[in-house]
TORPA-4810 file (N, C-alpha, C, O; in nm, 3 decimals):
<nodes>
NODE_1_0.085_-0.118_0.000_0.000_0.000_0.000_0.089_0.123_0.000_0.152_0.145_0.103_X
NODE_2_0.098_0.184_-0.075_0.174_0.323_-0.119_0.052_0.452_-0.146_-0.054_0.445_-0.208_X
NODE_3_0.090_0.521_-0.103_0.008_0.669_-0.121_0.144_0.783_-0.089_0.213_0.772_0.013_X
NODE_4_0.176_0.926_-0.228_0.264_0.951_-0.214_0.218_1.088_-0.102_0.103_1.128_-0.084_X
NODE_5_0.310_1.126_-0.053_0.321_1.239_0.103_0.411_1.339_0.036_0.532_1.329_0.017_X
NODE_6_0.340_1.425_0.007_0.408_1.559_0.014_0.481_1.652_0.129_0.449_1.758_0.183_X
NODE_7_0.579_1.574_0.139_0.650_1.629_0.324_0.655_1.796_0.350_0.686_1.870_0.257_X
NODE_8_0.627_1.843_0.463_0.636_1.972_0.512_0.806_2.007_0.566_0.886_1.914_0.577_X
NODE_9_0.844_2.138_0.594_0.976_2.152_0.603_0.962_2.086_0.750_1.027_1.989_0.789_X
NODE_10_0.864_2.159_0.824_0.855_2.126_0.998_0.853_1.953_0.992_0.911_1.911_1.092_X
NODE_11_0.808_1.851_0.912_0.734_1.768_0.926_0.851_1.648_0.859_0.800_1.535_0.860_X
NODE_12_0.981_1.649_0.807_1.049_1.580_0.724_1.160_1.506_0.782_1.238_1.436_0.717_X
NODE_13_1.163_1.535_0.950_1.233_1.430_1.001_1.372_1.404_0.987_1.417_1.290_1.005_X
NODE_14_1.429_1.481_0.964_1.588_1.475_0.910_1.620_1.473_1.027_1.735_1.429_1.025_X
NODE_15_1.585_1.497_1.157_1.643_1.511_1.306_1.577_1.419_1.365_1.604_1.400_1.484_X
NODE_16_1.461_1.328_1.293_1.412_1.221_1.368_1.308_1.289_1.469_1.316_1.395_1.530_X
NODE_17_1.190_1.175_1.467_1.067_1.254_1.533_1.054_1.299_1.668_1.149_1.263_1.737_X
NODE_18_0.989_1.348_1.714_1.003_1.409_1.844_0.902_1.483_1.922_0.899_1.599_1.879_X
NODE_19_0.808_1.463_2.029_0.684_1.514_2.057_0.743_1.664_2.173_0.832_1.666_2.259_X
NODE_20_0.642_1.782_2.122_0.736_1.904_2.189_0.620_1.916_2.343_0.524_1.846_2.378_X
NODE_21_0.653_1.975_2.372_0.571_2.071_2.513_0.452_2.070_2.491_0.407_2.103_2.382_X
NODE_22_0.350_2.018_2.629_0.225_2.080_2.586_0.213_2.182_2.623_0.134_2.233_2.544_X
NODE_23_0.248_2.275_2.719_0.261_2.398_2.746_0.146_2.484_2.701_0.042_2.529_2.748_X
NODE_24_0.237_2.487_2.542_0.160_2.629_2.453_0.041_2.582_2.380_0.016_2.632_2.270_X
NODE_25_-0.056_2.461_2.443_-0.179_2.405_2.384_-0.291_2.536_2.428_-0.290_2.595_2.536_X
NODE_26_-0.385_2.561_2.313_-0.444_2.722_2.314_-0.617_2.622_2.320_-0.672_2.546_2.239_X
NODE_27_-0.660_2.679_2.475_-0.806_2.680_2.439_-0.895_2.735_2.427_-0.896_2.844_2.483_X
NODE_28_-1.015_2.695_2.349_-1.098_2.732_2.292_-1.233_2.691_2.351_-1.256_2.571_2.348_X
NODE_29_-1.338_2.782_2.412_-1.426_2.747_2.507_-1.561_2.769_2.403_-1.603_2.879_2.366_X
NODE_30_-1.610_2.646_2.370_-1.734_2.635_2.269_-1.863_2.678_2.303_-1.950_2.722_2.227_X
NODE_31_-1.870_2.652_2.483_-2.034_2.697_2.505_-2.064_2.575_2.548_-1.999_2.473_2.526_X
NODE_32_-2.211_2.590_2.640_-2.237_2.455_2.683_-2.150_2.360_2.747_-2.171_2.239_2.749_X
NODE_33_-2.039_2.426_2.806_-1.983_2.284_2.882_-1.872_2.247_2.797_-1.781_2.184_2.852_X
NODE_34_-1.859_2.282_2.640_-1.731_2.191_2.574_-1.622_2.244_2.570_-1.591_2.301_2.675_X
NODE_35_-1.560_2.247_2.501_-1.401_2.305_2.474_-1.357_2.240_2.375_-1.414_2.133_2.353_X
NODE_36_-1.258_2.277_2.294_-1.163_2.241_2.207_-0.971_2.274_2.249_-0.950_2.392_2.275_X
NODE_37_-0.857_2.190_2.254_-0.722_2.298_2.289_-0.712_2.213_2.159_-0.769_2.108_2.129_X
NODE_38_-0.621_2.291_2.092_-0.498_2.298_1.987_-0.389_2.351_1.994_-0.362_2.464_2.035_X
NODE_39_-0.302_2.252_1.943_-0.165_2.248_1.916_-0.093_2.218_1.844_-0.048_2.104_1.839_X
NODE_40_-0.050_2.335_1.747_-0.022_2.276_1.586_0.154_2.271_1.598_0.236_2.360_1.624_X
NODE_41_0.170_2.117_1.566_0.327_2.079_1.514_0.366_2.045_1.619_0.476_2.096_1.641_X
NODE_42_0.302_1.935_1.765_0.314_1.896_1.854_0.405_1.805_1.808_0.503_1.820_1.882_X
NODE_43_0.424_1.736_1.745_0.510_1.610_1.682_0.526_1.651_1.568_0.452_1.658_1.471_X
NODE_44_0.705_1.700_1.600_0.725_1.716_1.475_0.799_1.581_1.427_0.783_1.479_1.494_X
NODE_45_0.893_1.580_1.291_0.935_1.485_1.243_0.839_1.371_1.191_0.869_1.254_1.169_X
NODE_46_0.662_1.459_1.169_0.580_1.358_1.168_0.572_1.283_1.043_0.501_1.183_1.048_X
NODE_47_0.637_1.311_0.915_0.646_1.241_0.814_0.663_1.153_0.809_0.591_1.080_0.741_X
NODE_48_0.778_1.102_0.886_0.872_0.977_0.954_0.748_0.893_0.996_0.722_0.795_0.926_X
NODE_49_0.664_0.922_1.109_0.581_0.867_1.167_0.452_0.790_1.098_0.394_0.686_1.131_X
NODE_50_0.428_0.906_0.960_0.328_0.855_0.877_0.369_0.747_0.808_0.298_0.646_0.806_X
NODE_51_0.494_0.755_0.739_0.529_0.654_0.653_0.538_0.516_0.740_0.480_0.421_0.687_X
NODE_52_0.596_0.494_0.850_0.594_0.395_0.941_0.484_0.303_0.939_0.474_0.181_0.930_X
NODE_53_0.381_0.428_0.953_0.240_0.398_1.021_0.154_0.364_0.869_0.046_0.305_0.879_X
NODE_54_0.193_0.393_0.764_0.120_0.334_0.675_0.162_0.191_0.613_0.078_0.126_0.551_X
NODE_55_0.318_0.135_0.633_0.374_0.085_0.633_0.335_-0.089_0.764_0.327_-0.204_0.721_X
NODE_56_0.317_-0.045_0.921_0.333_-0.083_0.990_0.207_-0.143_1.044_0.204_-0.259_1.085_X
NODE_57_0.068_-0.034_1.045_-0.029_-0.080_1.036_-0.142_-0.138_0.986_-0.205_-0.082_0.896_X
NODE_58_-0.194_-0.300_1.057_-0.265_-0.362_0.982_-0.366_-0.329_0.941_-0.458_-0.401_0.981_X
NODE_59_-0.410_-0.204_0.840_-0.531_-0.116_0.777_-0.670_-0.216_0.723_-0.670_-0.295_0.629_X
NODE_60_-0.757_-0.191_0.793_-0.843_-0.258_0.683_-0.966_-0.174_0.637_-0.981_-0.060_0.680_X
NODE_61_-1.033_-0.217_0.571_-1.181_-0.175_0.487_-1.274_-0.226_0.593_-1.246_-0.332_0.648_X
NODE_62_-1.414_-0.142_0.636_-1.528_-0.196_0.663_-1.618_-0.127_0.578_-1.604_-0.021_0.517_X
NODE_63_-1.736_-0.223_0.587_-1.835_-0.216_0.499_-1.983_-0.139_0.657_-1.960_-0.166_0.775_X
NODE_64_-2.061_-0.086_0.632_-2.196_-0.035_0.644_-2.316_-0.072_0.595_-2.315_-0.105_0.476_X
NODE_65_-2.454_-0.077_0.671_-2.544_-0.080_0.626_-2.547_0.064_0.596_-2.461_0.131_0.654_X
NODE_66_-2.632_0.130_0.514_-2.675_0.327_0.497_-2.821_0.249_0.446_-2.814_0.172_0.350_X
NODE_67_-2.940_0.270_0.508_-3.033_0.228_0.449_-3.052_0.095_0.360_-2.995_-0.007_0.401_X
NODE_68_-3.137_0.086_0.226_-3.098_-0.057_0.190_-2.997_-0.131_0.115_-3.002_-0.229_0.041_X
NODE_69_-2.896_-0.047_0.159_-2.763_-0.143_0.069_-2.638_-0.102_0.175_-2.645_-0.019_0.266_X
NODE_70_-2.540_-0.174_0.143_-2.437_-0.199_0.206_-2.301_-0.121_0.124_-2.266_-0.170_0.016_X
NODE_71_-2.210_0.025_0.188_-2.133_0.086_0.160_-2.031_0.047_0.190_-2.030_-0.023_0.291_X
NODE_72_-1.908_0.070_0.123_-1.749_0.126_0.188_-1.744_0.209_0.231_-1.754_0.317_0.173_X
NODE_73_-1.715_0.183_0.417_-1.646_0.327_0.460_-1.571_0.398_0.436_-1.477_0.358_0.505_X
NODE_74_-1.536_0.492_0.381_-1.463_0.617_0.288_-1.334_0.627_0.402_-1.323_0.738_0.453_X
NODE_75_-1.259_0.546_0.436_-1.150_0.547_0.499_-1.081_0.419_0.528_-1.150_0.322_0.499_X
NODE_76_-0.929_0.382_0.591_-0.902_0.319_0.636_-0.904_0.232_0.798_-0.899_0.322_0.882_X
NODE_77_-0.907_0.160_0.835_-0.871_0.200_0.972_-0.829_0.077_1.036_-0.828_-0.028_0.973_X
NODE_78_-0.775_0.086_1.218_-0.715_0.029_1.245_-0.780_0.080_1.420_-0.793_0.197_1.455_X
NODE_79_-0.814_-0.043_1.507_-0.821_-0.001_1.654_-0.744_-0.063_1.735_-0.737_-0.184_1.712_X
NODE_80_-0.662_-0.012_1.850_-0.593_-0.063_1.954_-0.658_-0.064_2.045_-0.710_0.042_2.079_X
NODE_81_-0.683_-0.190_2.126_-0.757_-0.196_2.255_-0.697_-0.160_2.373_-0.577_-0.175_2.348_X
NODE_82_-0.706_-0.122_2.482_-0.645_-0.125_2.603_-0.578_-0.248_2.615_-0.618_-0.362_2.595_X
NODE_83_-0.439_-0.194_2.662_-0.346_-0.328_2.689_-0.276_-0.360_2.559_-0.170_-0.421_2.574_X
NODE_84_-0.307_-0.336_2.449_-0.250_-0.361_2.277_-0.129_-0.252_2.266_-0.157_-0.136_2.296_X
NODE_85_-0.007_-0.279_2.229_0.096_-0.242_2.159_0.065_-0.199_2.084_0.002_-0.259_1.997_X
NODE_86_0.110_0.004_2.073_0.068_0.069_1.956_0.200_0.043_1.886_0.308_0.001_1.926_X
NODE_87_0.139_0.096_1.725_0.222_0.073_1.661_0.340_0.157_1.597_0.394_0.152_1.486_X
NODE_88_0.360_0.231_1.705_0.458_0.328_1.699_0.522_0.359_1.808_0.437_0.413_1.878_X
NODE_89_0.658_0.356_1.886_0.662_0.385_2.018_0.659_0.518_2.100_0.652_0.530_2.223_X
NODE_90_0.667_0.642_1.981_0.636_0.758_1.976_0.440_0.808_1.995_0.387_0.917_2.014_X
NODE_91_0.387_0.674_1.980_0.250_0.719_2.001_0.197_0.676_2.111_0.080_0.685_2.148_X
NODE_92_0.325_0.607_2.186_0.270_0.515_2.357_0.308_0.677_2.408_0.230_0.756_2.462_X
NODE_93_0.436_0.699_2.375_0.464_0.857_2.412_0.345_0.987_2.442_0.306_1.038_2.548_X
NODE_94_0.317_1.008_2.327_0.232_1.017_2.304_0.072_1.054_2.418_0.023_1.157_2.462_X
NODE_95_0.040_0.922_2.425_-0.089_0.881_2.479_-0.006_0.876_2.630_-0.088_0.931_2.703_X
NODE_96_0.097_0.844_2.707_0.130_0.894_2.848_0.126_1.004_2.835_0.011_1.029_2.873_X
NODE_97_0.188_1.132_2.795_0.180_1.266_2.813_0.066_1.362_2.783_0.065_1.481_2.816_X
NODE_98_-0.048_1.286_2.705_-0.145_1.345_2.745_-0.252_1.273_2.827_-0.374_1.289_2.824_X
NODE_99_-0.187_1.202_2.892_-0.252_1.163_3.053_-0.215_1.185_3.122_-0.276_1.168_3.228_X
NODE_100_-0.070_1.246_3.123_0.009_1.301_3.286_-0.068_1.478_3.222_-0.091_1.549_3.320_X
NODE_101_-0.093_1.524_3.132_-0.155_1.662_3.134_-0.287_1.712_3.160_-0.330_1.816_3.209_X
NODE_102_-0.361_1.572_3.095_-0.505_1.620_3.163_-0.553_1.530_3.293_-0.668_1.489_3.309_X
NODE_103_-0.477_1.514_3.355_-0.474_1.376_3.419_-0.560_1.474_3.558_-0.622_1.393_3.627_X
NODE_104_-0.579_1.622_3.613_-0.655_1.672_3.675_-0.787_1.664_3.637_-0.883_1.623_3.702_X
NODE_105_-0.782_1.718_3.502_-0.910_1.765_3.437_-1.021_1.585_3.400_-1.135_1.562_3.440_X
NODE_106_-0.949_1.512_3.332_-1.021_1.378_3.283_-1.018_1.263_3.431_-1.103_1.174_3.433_X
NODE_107_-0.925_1.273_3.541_-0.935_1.164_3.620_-0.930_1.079_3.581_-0.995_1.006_3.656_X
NODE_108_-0.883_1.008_3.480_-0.834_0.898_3.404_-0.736_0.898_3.299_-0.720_1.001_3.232_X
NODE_109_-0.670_0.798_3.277_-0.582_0.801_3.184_-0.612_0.766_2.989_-0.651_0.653_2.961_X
NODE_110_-0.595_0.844_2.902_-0.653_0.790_2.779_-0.558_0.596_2.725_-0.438_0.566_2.717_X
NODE_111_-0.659_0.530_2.706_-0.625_0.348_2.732_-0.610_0.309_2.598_-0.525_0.222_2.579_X
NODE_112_-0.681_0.360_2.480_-0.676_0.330_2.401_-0.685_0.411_2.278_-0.731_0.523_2.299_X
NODE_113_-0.648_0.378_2.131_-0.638_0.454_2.003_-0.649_0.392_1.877_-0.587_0.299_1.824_X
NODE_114_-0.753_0.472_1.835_-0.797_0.466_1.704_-0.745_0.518_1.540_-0.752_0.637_1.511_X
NODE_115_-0.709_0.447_1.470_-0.628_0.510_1.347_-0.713_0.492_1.256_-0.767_0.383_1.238_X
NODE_116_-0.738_0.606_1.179_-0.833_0.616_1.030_-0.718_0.692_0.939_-0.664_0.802_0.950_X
NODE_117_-0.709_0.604_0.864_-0.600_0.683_0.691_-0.713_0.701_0.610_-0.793_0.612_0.580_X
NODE_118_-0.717_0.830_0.572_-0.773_0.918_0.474_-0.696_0.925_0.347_-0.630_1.028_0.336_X
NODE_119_-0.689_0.838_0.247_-0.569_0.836_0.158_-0.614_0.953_0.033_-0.531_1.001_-0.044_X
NODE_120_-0.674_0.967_0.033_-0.722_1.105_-0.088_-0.853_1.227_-0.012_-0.887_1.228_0.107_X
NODE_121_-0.914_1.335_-0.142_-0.973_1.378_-0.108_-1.102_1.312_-0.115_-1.205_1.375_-0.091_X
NODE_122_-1.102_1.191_-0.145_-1.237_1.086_-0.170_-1.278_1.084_-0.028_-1.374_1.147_0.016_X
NODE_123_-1.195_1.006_0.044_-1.158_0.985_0.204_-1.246_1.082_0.281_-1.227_1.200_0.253_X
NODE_124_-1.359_1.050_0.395_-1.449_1.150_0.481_-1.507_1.038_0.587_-1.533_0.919_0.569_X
NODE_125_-1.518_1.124_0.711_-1.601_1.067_0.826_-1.746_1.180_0.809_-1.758_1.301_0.793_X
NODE_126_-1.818_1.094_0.819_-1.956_1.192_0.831_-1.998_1.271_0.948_-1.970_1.193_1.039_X
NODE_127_-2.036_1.350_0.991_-2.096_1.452_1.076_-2.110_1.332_1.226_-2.226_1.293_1.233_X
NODE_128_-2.041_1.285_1.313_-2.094_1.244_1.444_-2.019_1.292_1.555_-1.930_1.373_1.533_X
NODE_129_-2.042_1.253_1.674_-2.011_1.257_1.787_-1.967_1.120_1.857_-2.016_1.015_1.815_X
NODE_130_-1.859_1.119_1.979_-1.836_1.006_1.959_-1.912_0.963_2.099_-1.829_0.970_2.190_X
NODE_131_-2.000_0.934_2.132_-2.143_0.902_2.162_-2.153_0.768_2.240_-2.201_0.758_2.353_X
NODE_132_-2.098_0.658_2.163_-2.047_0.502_2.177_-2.009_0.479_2.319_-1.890_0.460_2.344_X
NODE_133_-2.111_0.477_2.432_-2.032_0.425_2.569_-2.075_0.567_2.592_-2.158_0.642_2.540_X
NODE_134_-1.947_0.580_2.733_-1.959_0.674_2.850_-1.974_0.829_2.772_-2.009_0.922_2.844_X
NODE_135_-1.956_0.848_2.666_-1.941_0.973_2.567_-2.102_1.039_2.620_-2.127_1.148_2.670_X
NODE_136_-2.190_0.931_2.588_-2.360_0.942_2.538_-2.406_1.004_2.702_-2.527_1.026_2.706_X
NODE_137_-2.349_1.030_2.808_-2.363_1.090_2.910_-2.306_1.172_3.000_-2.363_1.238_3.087_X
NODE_138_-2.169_1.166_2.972_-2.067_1.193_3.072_-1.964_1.272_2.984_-1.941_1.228_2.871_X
NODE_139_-1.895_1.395_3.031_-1.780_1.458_2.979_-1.675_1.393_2.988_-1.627_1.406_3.101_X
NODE_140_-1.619_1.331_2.925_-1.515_1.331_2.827_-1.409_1.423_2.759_-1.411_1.546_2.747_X
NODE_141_-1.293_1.311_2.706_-1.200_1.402_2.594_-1.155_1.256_2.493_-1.133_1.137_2.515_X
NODE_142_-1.159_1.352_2.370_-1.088_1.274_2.270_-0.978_1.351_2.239_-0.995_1.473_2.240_X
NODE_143_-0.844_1.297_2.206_-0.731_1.350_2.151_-0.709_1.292_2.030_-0.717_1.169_2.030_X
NODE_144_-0.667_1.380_1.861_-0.637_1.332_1.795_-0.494_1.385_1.763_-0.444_1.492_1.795_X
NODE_145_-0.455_1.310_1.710_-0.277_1.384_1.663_-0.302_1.358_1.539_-0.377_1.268_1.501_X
NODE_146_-0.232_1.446_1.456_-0.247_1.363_1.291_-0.138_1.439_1.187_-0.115_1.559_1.171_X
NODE_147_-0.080_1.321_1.124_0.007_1.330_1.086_-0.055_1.339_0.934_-0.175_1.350_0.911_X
NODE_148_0.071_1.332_0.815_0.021_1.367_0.689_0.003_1.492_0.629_0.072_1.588_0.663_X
NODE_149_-0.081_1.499_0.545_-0.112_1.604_0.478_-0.238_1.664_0.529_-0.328_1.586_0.561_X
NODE_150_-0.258_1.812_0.541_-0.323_1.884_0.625_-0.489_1.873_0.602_-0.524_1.934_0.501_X
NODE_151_-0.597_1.808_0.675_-0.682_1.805_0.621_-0.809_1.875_0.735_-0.813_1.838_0.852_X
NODE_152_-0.918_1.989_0.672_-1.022_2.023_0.809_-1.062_1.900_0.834_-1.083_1.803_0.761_X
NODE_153_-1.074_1.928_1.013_-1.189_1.888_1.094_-1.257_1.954_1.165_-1.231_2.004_1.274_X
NODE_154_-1.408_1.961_1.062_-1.513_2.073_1.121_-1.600_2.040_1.230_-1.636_1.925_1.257_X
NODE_155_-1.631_2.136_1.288_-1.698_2.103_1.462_-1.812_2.207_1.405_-1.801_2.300_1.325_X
NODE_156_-1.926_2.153_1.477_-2.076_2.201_1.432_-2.166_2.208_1.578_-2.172_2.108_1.650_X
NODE_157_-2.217_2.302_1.606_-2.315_2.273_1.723_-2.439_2.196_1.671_-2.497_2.220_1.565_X
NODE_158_-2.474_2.089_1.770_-2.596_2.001_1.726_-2.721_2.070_1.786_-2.742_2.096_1.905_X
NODE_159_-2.809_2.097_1.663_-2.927_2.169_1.659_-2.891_2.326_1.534_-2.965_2.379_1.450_X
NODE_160_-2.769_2.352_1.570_-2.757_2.472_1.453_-2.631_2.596_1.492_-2.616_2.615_1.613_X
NODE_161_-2.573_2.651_1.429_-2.546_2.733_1.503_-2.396_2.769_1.437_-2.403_2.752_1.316_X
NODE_162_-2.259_2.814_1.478_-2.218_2.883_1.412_-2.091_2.745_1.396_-2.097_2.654_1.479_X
NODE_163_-2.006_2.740_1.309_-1.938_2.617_1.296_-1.763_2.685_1.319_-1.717_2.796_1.344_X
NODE_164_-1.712_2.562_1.296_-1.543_2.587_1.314_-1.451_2.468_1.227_-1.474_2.350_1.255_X
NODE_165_-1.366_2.494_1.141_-1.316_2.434_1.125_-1.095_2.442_1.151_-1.025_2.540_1.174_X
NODE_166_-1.068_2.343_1.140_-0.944_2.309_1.186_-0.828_2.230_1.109_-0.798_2.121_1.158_X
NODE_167_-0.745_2.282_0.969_-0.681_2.205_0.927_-0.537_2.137_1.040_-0.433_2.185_1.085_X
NODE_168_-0.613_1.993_1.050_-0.507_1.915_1.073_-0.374_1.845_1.016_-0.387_1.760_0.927_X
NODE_169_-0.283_1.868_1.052_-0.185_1.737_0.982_-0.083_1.813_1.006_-0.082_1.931_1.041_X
NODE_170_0.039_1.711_0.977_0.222_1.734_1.013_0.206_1.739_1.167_0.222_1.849_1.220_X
NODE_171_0.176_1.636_1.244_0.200_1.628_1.360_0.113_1.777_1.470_0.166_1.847_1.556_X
NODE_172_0.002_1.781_1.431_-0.067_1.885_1.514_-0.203_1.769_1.554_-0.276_1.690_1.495_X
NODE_173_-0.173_1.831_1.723_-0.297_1.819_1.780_-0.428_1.903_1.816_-0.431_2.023_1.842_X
NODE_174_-0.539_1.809_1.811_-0.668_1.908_1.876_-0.710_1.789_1.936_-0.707_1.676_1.889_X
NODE_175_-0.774_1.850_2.117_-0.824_1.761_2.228_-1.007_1.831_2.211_-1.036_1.948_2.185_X
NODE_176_-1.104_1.716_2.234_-1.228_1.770_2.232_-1.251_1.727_2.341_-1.268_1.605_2.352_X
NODE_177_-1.257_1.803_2.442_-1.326_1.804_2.582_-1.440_1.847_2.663_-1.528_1.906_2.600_X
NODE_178_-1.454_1.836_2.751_-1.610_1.857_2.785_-1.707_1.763_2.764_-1.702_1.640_2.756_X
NODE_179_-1.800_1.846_2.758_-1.973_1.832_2.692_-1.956_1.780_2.534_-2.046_1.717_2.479_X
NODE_180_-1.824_1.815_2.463_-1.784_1.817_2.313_-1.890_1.709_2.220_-1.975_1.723_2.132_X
NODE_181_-1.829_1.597_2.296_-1.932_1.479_2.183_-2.039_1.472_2.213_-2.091_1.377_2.154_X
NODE_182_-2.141_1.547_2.310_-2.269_1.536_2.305_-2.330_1.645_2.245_-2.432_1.645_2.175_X
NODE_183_-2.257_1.741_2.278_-2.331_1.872_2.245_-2.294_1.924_2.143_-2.354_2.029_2.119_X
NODE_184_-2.173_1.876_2.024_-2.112_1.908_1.938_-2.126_1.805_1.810_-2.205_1.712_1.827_X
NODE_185_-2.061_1.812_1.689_-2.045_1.715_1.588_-1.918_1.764_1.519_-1.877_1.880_1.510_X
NODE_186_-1.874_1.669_1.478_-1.773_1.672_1.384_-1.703_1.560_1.310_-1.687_1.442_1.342_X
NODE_187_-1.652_1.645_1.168_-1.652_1.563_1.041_-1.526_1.562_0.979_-1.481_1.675_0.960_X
NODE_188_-1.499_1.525_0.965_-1.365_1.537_0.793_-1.473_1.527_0.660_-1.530_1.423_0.628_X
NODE_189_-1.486_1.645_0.595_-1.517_1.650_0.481_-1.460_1.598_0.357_-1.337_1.601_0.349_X
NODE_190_-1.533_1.548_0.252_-1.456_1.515_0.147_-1.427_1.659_0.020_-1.516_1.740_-0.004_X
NODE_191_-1.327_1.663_-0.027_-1.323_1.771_-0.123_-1.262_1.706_-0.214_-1.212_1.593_-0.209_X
NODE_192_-1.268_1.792_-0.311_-1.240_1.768_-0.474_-1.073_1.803_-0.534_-1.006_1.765_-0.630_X
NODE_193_-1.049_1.922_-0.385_-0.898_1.949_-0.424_-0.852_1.818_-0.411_-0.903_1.721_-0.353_X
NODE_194_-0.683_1.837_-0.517_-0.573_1.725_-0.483_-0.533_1.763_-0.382_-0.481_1.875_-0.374_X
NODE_195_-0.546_1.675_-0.267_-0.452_1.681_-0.129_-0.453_1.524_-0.110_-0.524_1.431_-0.148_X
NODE_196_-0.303_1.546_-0.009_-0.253_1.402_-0.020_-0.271_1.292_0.128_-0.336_1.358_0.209_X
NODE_197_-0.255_1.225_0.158_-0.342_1.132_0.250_-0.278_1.216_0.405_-0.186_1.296_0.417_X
NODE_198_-0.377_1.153_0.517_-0.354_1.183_0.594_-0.380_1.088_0.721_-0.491_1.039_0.703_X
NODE_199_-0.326_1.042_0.840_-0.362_0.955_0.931_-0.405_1.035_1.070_-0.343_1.137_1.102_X
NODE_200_-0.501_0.988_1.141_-0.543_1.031_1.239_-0.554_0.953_1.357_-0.643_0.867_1.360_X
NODE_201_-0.460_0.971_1.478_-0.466_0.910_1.583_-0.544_0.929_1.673_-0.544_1.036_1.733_X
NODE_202_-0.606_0.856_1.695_-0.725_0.909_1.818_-0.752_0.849_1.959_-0.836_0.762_1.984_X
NODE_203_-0.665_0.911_2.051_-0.648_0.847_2.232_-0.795_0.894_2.270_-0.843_1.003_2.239_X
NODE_204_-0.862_0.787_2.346_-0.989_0.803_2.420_-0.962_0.750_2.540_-0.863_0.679_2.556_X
NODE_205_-1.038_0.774_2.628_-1.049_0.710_2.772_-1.095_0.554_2.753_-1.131_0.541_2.636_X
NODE_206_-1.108_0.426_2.828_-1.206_0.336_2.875_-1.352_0.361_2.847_-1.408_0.454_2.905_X
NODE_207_-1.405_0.299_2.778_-1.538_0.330_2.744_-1.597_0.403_2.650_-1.718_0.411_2.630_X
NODE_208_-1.483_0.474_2.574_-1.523_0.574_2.523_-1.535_0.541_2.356_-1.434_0.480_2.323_X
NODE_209_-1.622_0.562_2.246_-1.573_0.525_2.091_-1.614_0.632_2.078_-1.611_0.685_1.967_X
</nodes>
């Protein structure tokens, strides 16, 4: 499986990868209880990381019911359970340091991570929340890191209201905390521009999809 990566200067690893400070993570207070922090080029050297990770992880296809027929999900993906060896040792990294940081705020440690490769602009998650388990009642955080080529992830208030979007990629993070997955939605859109693939790591708590 090959998909070509248009490397960033920050993002090309000639010094080998490396996760920086959370320090200068900037938040963003949505209303209702949620929040968003971002932190763009948290891991740099993330090129390195993508190629690994497209390389390293066992990617597969699932299929959907959507009404009466059965789709391809418009992505790749890959889940680590609690207790599972990620597949990068920079992303165990990773997933400890943002549990020794929110480790006041969440009272738990994030256990497990989710990988979706977006290999073109075909590639989209549809409008949800991640709902699945303790999400559907209880505040929460999801962390994604994502490496690759830079792609939005738009956040929508559920019922209406004013939206946000967030190009991700080359090793930048955004944490959705709070109220976020109940009271919020968000998507990776598909577009028509050429842009080139992108992977998305996603640390959740116990319970959480």
């Amino acid at each position: 499986m090959s998909h070509a990566l248009q490397g960033s200067l920050f993002g090309s690893g000639f010094e080998g990868a490396a996760l920086g400070s959370l320090n200068g993570i900037r938040r963003t207070d949505l209303g209702r209880g949620a929040w968003v922090d971002v932190l763009p080029g948290w891991l740099s050297g993330s090129d390195e990381i993508f190629t690994r990770l497209v390389e390293d992880v066992p990617w597969h296809a699932e299929q959907r019911q959507m009404y009466d027929r059965v789709v391809a999900v418009p992505r790749l993906l890959c889940f680590y359970r609690e207790g599972e060896t990620l597949p990068h040792p920079l992303l165990t990294s990773a997933r400890d340091a943002l549990s020794a940081h929110y480790a006041a705020e969440l009272g738990e440690p994030f256990r497990t991570a989710g990988l979706c490769y977006y290999r073109d602009g075909r590639d989209s998650v549809a409008w949800h929340g991640d709902t699945i388990g303790r999400g559907s009642s209880e505040d929460t955080m999801v962390a994604i890191l994502s490496v690759g080529t830079a792609r939005h992830l738009a956040l929508r208030p559920r019922g209406g209201g004013e939206s946000h979007r967030y190009p991700l990629g080359h090793g930048d993070l955004i944490v959705m905390g709070g109220s976020c997955q109940r009271t919020w939605e968000h998507a990776i859109p598909k577009t028509g521009k050429g842009v080139g693939p992108r992977i998305s790591i996603q640390f959740r708590p116990r319970g959480v999809r």
